[in-house]
N, C-alpha and C positions, 0 to 999 in steps of 0.2 A: 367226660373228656372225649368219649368215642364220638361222640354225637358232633360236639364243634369240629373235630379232624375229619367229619366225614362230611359236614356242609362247608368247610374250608376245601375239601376234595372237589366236591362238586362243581364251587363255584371254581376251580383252578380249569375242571373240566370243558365248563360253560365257556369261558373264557377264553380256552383255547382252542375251540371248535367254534368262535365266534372269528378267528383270528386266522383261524384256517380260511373259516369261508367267505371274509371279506377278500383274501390274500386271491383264494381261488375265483371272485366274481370280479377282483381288477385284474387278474389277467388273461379271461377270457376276455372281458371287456377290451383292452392292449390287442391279443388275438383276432378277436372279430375287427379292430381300427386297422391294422395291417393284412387280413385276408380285405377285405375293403377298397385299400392303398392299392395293395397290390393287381386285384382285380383291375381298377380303372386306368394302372400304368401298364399292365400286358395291353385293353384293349387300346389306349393311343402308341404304343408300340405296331401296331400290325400293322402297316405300311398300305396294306390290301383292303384293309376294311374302308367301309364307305364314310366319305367326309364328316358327312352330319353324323355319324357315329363316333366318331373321333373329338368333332368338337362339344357330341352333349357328353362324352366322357370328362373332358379338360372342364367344361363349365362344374359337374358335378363335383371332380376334384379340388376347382377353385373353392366350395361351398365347403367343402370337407376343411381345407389346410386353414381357414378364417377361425382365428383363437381357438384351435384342435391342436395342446402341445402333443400328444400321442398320435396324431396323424402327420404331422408336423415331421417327429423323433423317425415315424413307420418312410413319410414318402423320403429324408436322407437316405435312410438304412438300406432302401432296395433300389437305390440305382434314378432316382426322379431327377436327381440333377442333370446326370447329362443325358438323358432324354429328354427332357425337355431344351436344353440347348441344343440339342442334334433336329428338335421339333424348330426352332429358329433359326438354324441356319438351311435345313431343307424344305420347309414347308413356307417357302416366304411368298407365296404366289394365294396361300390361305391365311387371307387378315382375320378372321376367325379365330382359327386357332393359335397365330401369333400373338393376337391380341389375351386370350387366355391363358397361353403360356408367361407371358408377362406379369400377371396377377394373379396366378399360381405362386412364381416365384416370390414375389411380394407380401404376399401371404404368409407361405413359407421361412420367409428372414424377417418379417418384420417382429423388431419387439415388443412385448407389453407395453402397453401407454406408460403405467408405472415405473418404467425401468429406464425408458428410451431417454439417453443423456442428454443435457439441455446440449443449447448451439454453442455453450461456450468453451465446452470440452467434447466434442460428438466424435474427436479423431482421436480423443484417449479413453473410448469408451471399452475399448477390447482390455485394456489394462483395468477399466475396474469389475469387467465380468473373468477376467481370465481368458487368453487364446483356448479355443477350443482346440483340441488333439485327437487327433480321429484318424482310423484308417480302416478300410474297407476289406472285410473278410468274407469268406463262401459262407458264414454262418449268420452273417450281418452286421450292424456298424459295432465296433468296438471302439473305446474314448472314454477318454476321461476330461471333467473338467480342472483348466487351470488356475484355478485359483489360489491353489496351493502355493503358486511360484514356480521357477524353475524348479528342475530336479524331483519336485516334489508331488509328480504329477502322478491320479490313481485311475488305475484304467477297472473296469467296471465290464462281467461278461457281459452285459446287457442294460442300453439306456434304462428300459423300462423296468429295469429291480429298482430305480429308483421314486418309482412311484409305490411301492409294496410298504408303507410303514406297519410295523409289527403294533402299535400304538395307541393307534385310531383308526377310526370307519374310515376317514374318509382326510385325505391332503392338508396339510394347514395354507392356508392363503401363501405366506411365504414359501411352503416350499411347491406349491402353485407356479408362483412367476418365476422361482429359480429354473424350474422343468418348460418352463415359456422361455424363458431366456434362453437356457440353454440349446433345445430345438433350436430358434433363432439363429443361434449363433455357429451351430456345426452346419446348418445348410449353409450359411453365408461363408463358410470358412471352403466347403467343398466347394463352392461355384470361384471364389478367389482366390484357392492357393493356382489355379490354372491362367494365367495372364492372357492366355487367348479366348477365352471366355468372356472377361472384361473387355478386350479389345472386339469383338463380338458385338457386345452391346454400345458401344462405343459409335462402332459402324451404320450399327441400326438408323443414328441421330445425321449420319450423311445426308447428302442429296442422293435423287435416283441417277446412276442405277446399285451404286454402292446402301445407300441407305432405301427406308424406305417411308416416300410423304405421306404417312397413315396420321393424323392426328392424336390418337389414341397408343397407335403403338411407339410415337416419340412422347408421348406423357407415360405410360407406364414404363418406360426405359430408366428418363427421369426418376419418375422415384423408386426403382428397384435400384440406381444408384446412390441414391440417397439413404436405401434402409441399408445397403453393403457399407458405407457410409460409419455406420454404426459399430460394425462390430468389426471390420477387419481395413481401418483408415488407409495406414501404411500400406498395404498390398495394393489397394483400392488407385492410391495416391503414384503409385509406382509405373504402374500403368496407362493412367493418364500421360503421366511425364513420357513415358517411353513414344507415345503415339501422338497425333494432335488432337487428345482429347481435351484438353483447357480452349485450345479454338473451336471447335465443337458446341461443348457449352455455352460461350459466348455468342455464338451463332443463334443459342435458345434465347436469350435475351431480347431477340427481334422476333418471335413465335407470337401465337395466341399469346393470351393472357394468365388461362391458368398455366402452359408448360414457361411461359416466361417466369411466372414467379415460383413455380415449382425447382425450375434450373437456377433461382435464386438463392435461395435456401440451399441450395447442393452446393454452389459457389463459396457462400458463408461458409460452408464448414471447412471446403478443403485449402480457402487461403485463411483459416485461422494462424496455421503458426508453419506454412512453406513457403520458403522464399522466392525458391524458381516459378511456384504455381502465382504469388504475387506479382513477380516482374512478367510472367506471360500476359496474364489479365490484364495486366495495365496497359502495355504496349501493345494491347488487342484491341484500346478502346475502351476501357471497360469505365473509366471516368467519362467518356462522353454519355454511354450508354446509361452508368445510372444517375444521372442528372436527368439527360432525357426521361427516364422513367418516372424520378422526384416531381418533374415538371406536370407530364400526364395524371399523375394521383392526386394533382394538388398542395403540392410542396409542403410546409407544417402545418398544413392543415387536412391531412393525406390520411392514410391510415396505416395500418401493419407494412404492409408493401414497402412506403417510404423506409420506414423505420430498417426494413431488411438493406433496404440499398445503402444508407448510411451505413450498417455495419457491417456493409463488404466494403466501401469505400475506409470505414476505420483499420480494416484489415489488409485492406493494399498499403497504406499508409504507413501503420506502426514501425517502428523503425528500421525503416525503409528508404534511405536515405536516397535513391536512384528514383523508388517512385513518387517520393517528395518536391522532388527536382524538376520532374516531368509535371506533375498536379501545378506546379508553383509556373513553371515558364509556359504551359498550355492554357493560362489564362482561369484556371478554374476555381481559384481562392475569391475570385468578382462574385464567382456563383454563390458562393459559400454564405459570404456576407449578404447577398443578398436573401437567399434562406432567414435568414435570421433575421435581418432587417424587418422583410414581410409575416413575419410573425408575431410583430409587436404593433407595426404599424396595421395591421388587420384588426384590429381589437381593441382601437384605443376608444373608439367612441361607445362601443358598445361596453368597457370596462370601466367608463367614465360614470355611465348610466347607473352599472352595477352596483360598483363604489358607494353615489349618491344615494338608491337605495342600502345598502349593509349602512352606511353612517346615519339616514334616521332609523334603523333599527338598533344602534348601537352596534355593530359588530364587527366596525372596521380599527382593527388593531394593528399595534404596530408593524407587525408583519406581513398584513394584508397588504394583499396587491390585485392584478386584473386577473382575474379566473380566467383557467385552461383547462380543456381536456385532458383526460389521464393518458390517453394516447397522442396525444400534442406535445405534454410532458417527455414523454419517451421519447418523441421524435425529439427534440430540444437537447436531451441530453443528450443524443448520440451527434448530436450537430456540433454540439459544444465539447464532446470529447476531439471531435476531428481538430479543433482549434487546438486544444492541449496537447495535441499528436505533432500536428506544423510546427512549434514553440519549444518542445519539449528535442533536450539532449539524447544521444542514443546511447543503449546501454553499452557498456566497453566488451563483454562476452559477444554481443551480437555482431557490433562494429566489426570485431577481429574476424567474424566470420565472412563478412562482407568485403572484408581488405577495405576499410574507408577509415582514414586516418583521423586522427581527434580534432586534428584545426578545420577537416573537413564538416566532420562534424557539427561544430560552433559556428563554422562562414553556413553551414546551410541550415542551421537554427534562426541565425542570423537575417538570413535572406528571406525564410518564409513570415519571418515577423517582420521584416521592413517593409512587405507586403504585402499583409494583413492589416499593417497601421496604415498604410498608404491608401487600403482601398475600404476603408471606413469599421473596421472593427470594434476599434475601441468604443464610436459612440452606438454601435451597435448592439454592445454587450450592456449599458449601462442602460435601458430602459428594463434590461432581462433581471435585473438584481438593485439596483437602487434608485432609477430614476422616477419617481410617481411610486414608491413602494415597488415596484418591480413586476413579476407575475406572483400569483397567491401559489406557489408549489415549492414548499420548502426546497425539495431536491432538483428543481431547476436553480433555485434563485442562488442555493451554495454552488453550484455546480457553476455558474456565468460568474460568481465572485471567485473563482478559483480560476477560472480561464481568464479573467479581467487578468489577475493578479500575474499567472504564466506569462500574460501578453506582454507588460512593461518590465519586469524582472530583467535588472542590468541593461534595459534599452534606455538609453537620452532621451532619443524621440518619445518613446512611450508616457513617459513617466515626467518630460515636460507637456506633454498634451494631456494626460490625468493630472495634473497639475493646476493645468487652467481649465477646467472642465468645472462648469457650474452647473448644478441640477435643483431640483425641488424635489424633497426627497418622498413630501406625502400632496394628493393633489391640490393643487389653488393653495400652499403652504409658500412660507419664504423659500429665497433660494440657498442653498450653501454651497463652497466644495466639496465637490465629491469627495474629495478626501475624509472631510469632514460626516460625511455621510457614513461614509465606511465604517468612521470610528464609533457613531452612535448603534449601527447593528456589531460591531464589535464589542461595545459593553454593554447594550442593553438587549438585542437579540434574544429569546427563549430557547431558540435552537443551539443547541453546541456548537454543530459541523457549522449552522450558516455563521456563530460568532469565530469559529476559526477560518472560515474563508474569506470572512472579512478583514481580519488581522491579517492574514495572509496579503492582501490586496496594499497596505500600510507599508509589511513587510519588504513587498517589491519594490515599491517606491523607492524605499530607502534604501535598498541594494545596492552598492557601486554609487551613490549619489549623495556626496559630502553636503552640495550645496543644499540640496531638497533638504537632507537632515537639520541640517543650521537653518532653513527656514522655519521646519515645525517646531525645533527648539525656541526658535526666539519668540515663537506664540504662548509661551508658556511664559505667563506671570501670577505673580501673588496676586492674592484676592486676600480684605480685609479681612480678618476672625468673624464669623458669623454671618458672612455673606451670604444671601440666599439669591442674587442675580444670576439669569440661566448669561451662563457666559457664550459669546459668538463666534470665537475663535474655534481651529481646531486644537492649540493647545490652551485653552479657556477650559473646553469642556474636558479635556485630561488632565487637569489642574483640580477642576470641580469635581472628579468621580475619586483621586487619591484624596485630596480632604476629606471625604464624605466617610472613608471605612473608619475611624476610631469612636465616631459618637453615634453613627449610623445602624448597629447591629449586625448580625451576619448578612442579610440581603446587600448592604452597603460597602460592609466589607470585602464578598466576595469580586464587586464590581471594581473596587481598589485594588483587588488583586489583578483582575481583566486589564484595568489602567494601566498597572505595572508591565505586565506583559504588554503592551503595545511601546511603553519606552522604552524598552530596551531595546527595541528597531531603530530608532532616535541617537541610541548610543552606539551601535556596534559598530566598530571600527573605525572611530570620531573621536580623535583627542580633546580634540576643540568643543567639543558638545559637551566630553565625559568634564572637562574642567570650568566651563563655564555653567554646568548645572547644578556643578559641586558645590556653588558659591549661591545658589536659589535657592529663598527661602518658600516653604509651602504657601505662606499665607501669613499675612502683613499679623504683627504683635498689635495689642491693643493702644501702648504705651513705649517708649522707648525706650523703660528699664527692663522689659517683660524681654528676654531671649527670644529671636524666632526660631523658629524649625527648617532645617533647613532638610531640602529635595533627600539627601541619601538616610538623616534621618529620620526622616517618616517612613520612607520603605523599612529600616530595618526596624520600626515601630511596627508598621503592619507587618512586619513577619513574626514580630512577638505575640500580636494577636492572633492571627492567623494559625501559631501552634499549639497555642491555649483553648482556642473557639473548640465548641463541641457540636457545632451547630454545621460548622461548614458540610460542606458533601464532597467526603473523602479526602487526599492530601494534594489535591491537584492545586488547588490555591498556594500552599507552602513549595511547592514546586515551581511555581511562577513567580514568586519573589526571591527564592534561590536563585533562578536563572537570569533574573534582571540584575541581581548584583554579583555574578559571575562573570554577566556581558562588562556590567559596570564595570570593578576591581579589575579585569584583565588588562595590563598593560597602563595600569595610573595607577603610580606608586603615588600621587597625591592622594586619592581616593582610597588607599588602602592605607595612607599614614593617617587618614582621619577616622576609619573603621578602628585603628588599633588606638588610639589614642582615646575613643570613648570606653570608658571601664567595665560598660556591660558587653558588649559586643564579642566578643573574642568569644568570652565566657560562654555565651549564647549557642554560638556554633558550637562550641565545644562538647555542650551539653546534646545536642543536635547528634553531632555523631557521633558519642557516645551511648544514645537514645534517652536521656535521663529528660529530655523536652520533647514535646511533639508526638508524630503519630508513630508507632512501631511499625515502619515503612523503608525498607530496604532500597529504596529510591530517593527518600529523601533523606537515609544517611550517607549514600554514596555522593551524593550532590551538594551536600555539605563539606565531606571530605577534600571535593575537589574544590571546594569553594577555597577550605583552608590553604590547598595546596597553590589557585595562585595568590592568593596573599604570600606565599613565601617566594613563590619564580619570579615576582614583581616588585614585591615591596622591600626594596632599597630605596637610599638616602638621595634626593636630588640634587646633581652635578655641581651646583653651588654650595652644597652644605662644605665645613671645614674639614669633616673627615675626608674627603675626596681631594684635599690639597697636600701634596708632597710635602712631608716635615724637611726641614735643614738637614743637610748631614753633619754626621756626628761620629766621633770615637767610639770604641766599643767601649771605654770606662767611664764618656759621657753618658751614654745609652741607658749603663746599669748603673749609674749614679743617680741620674735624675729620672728616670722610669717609675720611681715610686712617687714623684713628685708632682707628676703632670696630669692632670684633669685626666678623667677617664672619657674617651668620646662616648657619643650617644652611640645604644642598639639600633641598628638598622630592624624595621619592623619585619621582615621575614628572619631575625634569626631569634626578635619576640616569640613568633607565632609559632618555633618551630623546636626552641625552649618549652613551650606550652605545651605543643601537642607532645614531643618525649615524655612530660612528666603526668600528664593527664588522661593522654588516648594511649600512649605506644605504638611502637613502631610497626607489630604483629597485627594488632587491634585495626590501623590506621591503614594498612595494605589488605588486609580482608573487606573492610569498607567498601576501597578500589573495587577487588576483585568481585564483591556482590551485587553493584551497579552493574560492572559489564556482565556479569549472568542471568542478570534481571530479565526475562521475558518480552518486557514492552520495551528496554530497550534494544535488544539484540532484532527482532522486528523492525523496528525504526533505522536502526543502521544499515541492514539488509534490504531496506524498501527498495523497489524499483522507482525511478525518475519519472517514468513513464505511469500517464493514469490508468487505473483499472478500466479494462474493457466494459462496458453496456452493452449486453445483450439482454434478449426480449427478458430472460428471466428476472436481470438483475433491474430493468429499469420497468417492469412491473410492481417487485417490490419494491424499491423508490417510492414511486408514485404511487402506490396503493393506499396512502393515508393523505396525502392531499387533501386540503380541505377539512379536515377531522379533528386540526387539531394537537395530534399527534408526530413523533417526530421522523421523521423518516430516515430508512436504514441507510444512510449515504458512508462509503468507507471516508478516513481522513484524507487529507489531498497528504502525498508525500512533505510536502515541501511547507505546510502550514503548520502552525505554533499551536500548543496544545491550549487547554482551557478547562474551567473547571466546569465540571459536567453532572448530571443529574446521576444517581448511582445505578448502576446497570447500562447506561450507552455506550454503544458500542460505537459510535463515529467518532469517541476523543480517547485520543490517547494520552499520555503524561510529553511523550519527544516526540522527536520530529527529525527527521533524515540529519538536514545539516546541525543540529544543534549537536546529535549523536558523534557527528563528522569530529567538531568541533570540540566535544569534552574528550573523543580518544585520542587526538592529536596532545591533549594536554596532560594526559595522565602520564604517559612516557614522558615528558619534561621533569613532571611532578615527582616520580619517582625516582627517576636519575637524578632528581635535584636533594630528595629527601635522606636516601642510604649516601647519597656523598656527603652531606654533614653532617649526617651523623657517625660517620666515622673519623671526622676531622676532630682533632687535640682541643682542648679549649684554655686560652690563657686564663691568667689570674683574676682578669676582671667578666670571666663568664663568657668573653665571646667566642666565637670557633674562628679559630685562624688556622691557618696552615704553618706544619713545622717548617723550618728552617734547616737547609744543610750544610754540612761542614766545610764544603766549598765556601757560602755565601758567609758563610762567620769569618773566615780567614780572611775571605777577600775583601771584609769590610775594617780590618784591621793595619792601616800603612803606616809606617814607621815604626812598629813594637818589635822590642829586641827578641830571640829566639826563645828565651825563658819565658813570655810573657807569652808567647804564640803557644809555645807546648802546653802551657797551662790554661788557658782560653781553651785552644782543644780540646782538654780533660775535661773540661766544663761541659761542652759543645756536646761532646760526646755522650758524658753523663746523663747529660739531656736526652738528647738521643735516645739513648736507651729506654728512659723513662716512658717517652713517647712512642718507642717500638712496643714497652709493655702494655699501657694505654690503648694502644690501638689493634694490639692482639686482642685484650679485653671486650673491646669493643667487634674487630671482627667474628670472635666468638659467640658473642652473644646475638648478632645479625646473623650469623650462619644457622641458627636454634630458632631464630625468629621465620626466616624467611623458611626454614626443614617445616614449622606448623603453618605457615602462610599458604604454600605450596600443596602439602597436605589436606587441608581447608579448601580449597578450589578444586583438587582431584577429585573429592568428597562429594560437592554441590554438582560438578560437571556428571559424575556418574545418577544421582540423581534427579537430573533434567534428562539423561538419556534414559532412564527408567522412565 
């Protein structure tokens, strides 16, 4: 025993005189980096000492601060900042040393490659390191970093205890680049909380005699504002506005080349999300300027360069409703389209070549189109987001900041799309996505199907000129319309995102456009049982893919599902469509005793299968035949008296959201629920039936004479369904449904999407493109405003909703539930239906000529009643008040654990 406690001693010893003497070799290490620092900033301190002395000091120290976070931490702590800016503003007659002291600083703030925020957040990058906190003591820098938050900030005697780990020999990597970061970010923090510092360098980028024309010393100005940039945006940004530093900048854009693209990049970040530094840029020129630049690189066929100028141009842009206005009446939407034009027409012979090659080797599929660069691809997509930027509405937070009113708005949405069609967009966009196959880059090709679609969305013009647009969709292939086009990468597509932007493109069409609707309706005819003609219509072929799911297997099925989801574009808000489809058989009977099938029941056929299948991928399919006969059902009480009239159907749903069918999916029982719910806001009796017609009047001992006599009218189909759901779901049951749809995830996402498309920046539209050609699919987000799809398991491009469908089930659920707790607290007469009681007024007053004996006693009666139905409906409020005390409870419950 002595013996283990004494080799436990030992090694405790070992251990801790290993711990010492690492602790003591980093901090003389620390020690010796700061006698060092401090050395080389007394000797460029001496005012006296001779030049070349001074400047081989500054070059020495530039070599020291390049990735030294300890030299970095040493030259804050003693004073290097404003020395070297005191070295800047009086030594300007030595471009030597100005020029070093530039790249000192540079050095000094710049951050690890690994940390340094991409461009698409680079002015909220102090919020993800934390503002550094610092302030300068006789003993040295004292700070803490903020990462804690406010409040909760820890101050530290000494940067360098936090290299000391008691642990290990030697740093782990991570806490490496935190001590890089950090360094980084307290020098950038001392050189910007002083605004005359920034305005300082600001001046540098003058002309002489204010500035100074050194080549070198306006590129390292350049990018010492670009790394400040990084860690302290807001101060950085403050500064600028206060001076005419955004004119300045612009002024780099006419430079050399590298400080031109250098000051481009700087541009990028700080009109990411400032509006005054937007509106100066632009009325400085800056759409001339980067065109001209576009042009000099080579347009899409340019490189990185291009790509930056587009994503400052997407940034003046965004909603921007002032610099949209200016872009639109200074002629520069001709340029745009012609961008785009000469990127397809540059390629066509040589992708013609290509083509003929991949088809005899077999490899031209449906997807294929003419091959691009992955950097062409980038460029393409930041072209095509500026088109979705002109099109698109502005959000209402922004607007209100703007003071731009909503009609303004819509007339200048309006305007930049009457101008874009006008100066050849639309046929511009259609060789980028379906005309000859389009370009082979998945993430281009959804991306021009999603700007197609923005482009006619509610326009006449647009959507009569895709209309009559004839293309071929694969080369030396017949022609179709486009329309038609759409619809075959709509259900046969491999890609999800491109089969939703291609719905999408359908979607638009049919937007605001009755008559376009009732044209693709009336392409929809029966085809005989067993037909295998590929049919030539566009509704031929969405005829032939809903046949094909009940004998076809899951592949066939899921494409019935795709089909469904594209009519119910066809139906939304089309009476005339929803009742003349209602009466379409799928597909001609063999015999004329054989029943056909008619259009609504085969979808709710394929929804039977579709909750059966085990095969599908995931419940994204049972979510698209929900949604097609949600669109359906709303607002056609024909439609919903022939749902309730066939014996399974009720049942179905019922089953559905109660979960005893289908998948255990919290989205496709809320989607059900509402399904049910408008089957009751709608399904009432049509204005002709006889319930609707005024009976004779009558005596009150008519009334209760022959009242037992008289045919009971029929149930009106919403107080079937709602019969059903009381006895089957509950009222409790049936409001949590409600309330788990709207806590759902993908939906609460979807209703909060912005209108606006997501930005492209170099990061995002590398990954894009980085699978091009492979194969594989590319990470493209969903466009807001496209219809989901069912999706291979794990993509992340397809969601279940979509903005407006979201819009459109919460506008309904408040009906639904005002409509629900009101009859259900309504009395119910003797033959089951809910009516409303009767008051003692309307008994009297329906009573003329009876003696006062016959009144009092009628009132007794009345009364009587009354009462019974006061008890009845206490009953009833009792038991909703118990319902809705656990309904309530139930969503408190789920809300707290989505905040967890």
């Amino acid at each position: 025993m002595k013996s283990i406690m004494g080799r436990v001693a030992m090694g405790a010893r070992r251990f801790g005189e290993h711990v010492v003497g690492e602790a003591t070799r980093v901090a003389e290490e620390v020690d010796e980096t700061e006698s060092d620092v401090e050395a080389l900033l007394q000797r460029l301190s001496g005012a006296s000492m001779h030049p070349e002395y001074r400047r081989e000091a500054m070059a020495q120290l530039k070599d020291m601060l390049a990735d030294r976070p300890k030299a970095q931490l040493a030259f804050g702590s003693m004073g290097g900042v404003p020395l070297l800016m005191s070295v800047l503003q009086e030594d300007r007659d030595d471009l030597g040393l100005m020029r070093g002291a530039l790249e000192c600083f540079v050095h000094a703030m710049r951050l690890p490659p690994s940390l340094q925020p991409q461009q698409q957040d680079r002015q909220q990058s102090h919020l993800r390191y934390g503002p550094a906190v610092v302030s300068l003591e006789p003993n040295g820098l004292q700070g803490g970093w903020g990462s804690q938050g406010a409040g909760s900030q820890q101050q530290t005697p000494h940067p360098y205890q936090q290299l000391l780990v008691p642990h290990a020999a030697t740093p782990t990597p991570a806490s490496t680049l935190a001590v890089e970061a950090q360094a980084a970010a307290i020098n950038a923090e001392l050189l910007a909380r002083r605004q005359e510092n920034v305005l300082l360098l600001l001046a540098l980028l003058e002309d002489e005699p204010v500035g100074i024309n050194d080549f070198y010393v306006r590129y390292h100005t350049v990018q010492l504002l670009t790394v400040l940039l990084q860690s302290c945006a807001f101060k950085l940004q403050d500064a600028i506005l206060s001076s005419r530093g955004v004119v300045r900048l612009m002024d780099m854009l006419a430079e050399r080349e590298i400080i031109r693209n250098e000051a481009l990049v700087l541009l990028v970040a700080l009109t990411h999300s400032n509006e005054e530094v937007q509106k100066i840029a632009a009325f400085e020129g800056a759409f001339d300027r980067v065109f001209h630049i576009i042009k000099e690189e080579g347009g899409a066929d340019g490189g990185v360069v291009v790509q930056d100028c587009l994503e400052l141009l997407n940034n003046l842009l965004r909603a921007n409703e002032a610099n949209q206005r200016l872009f639109r009446e200074m002629g520069y939407i001709s340029q745009l389209v012609q961008l785009l034009s000469s990127s397809t027409s540059a390629n066509v012979q040589g992708a013609s070549l290509e083509q003929g090659l991949r088809s005899l080797n077999g490899h031209l599929g449906e997807d294929s189109g003419f091959p691009i660069s992955q950097q062409k691809a980038s460029i393409l997509l930041c072209a095509l987001e500026t088109v979705m930027l002109l099109v698109a509405h502005m959000p209402e937070a922004r607007s209100a900041e703007a003071t731009v009113k909503p009609q303004d708005q819509q007339s200048s949405s309006q305007a930049n799309t009457g101008a874009l069609l006008q100066q050849g967009m639309l046929e511009a966009l259609l060789p980028l996505c379906l005309k000859e196959g389009g370009v082979a880059s998945p993430a281009v090709s959804t991306q021009s199907l999603s700007a197609l679609g923005d482009l006619v969305a509610g326009n006449k013009e647009g959507q009569q000129k895709l209309g009559a647009c004839i293309i071929a969709p694969k080369p030396g292939g017949p022609s179709v319309p486009a329309l038609q086009a759409a619809l075959r990468v709509a259900l046969h597509s491999s890609e999800p995102s491109k089969r939703s932007a291609a719905e999408h493109v359908v979607q638009a069409f049919c937007q605001g456009n009755p008559e376009g609707q009732a044209v693709l309706a009336s392409t929809l005819m029966p085809m005989p049982r067993g037909s295998t003609g590929m049919p030539s219509t566009f509704g031929g072929e969405l005829a032939g893919a809903l046949r094909s799911g009940p004998s076809g297997g899951a592949a066939a099925l899921e494409v019935s599902c795709r089909a469904a989801s594209v009519l119910q574009h066809l139906l939304a808000g089309n009476a005339a469509v929803k009742e003349r489809l209602l009466q379409l058989p799928i597909e001609l009977p063999p015999s004329p005793s054989v029943p056909s099938e008619l259009l609504l029941q085969r979808c709710f056929r394929l929804l039977s299968l579709a909750l059966q299948s085990k095969e599908l991928s995931g419940h994204s399919s049972t979510l698209l035949l929900l949604r097609l006969l949600l669109v359906w059902l709303h607002e056609s009480p024909a439609a919903i008296a022939q749902t309730v009239a066939n014996a399974g159907y009720l049942p179905l749903l019922v089953d559905v959201v109660n979960g005893r069918q289908g998948p255990d999916c919290a989205r496709v029982h809320g989607l059900a629920a509402v399904l049910l719910g408008v089957c009751m806001l709608h399904g009432h009796l049509p204005p002709s039936h006889p319930q609707h017609q005024s009976p004779p009047q009558q005596s009150w001992q008519q009334q209760r004479q022959h009242a037992p006599q008289q045919p009971s009218s029929p149930t009106p189909p919403s107080d079937l369904v709602l019969d059903v759901l009381i006895a089957r779901v509950g009222l409790s049951q049936y409001i949590a449904k409600l309330d788990t749809l709207n806590a759902d995830p993908a939906f609460l996402s979807a209703s909060s999407s912005s209108a606006l498309p997501q930005q492209v920046t170099r990061a995002f539209a590398a990954a894009a493109t980085a699978d091009d050609g492979k194969g594989t699919q590319a990470a493209l987000p969903q466009h807001p405003s496209s219809a989901p799809h069912p999706s291979h398991a794990g993509s992340s491009s397809s969601s279940p909703f979509d903005r407006a469908f979201t819009v459109f089930v919460q506008s309904l659920e408040g009906q639904i539930r005002q409509h629900v707790i009101y009859a259900f607290t309504r009395p119910k007469a003797p033959g089951g239906r809910h009516v409303a009681a009767a008051s003692p007024a309307e008994l009297l007053a329906s009573l003329p000529g009876i003696g006062d004996a016959e009144k009092l006693r009628a009132a007794a009666e009345a009364m009587l009643r009354l009462g019974q139905v006061a008890d009845e409906l206490q009953a009833h409020n009792l038991a909703l008040k118990q319902d809705l005390g656990r309904a309530a409870q139930q969503q408190q419950q789920q809300q707290q654990q989505l905040q967890q």
